[in-house]
N, C-alpha and C positions, 0 to 999 in steps of 0.2 A: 494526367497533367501533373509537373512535379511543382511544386513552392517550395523554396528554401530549400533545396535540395531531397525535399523527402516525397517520395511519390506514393502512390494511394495504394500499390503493392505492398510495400512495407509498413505503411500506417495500421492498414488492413490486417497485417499478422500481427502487431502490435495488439492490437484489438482482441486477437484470437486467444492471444498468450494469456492477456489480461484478466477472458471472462473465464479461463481455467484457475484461476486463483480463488478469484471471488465467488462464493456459492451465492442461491438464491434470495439468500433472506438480507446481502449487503449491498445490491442491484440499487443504482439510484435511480428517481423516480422520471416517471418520462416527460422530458423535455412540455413546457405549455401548461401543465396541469398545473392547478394552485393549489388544490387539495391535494392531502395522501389518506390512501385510504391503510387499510391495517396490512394490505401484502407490498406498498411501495414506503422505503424508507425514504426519508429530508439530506438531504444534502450534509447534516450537522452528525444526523445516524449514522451516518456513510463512515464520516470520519472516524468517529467514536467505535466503529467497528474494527477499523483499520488501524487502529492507534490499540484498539486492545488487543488483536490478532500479533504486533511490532509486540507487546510487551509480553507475551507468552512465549514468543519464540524468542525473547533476550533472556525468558525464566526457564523456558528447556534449556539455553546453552547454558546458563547459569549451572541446573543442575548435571546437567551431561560432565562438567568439568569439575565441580566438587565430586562427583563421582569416580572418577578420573584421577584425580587427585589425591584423594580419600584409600584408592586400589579397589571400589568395590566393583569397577569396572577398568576392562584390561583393553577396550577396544576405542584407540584412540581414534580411526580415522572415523568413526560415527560420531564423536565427539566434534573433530574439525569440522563434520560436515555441517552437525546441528551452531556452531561457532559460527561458518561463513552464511547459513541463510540469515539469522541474527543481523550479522552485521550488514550485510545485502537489503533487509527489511527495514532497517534502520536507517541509513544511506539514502533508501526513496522514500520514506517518509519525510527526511528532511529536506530533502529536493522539490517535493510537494508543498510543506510548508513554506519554502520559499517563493515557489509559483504563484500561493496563494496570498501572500502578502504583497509581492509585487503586484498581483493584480488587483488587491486591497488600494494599492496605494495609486495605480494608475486612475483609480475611480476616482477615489478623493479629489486628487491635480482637475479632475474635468471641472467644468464651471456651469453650474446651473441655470 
């Protein structure tokens, strides 16, 4: 069944692409539980992982291009490439922070 145009095929590899990014130890924790024990990370970990994972790949292109630049490296398209995951990483991080403020703010609006 499709909503909004996106049907549960496509979600579904969404999902797949996803959980090849993320290793084990950035998994958030499962849905109902209010505790975490030491193998699920909080919702807060999640991010903090994600946000550190975005600034190491802005600090590989960082270095890929002074290197580059420098001459001590001659091989530019490994340079573009480590450039566009960078900026790819950064891109949905930001899209995500947006998600999560919007959804920040739709709570707020509700009325208790």
């Amino acid at each position: 069944m499709a909503m909004d145009g996106i049907s549960n095929s496509s979600s579904s590899a969404l999902g797949r692409e996803f959980k090849i990014e993320i290793d084990q130890n950035s998994q958030l924790s499962k849905p109902g539980l209010t505790s975490t024990s030491k193998d699920e990370l909080s919702f807060a970990d999640s991010l903090k992982t994600a946000i550190n994972k975005v600034d190491q790949l802005q600090k590989s292109a960082d270095e890929k291009t002074q290197d580059l630049l420098t001459g001590k490296s001659t091989n530019i398209h490994e340079t573009l490439i480590t450039v566009e995951k960078a900026e790819i990483a950064l891109k949905l991080m930001t899209s995500v922070r947006n998600k999560i403020i919007d959804a920040y703010q739709e709570i707020m609006k509700m009325q208790v």
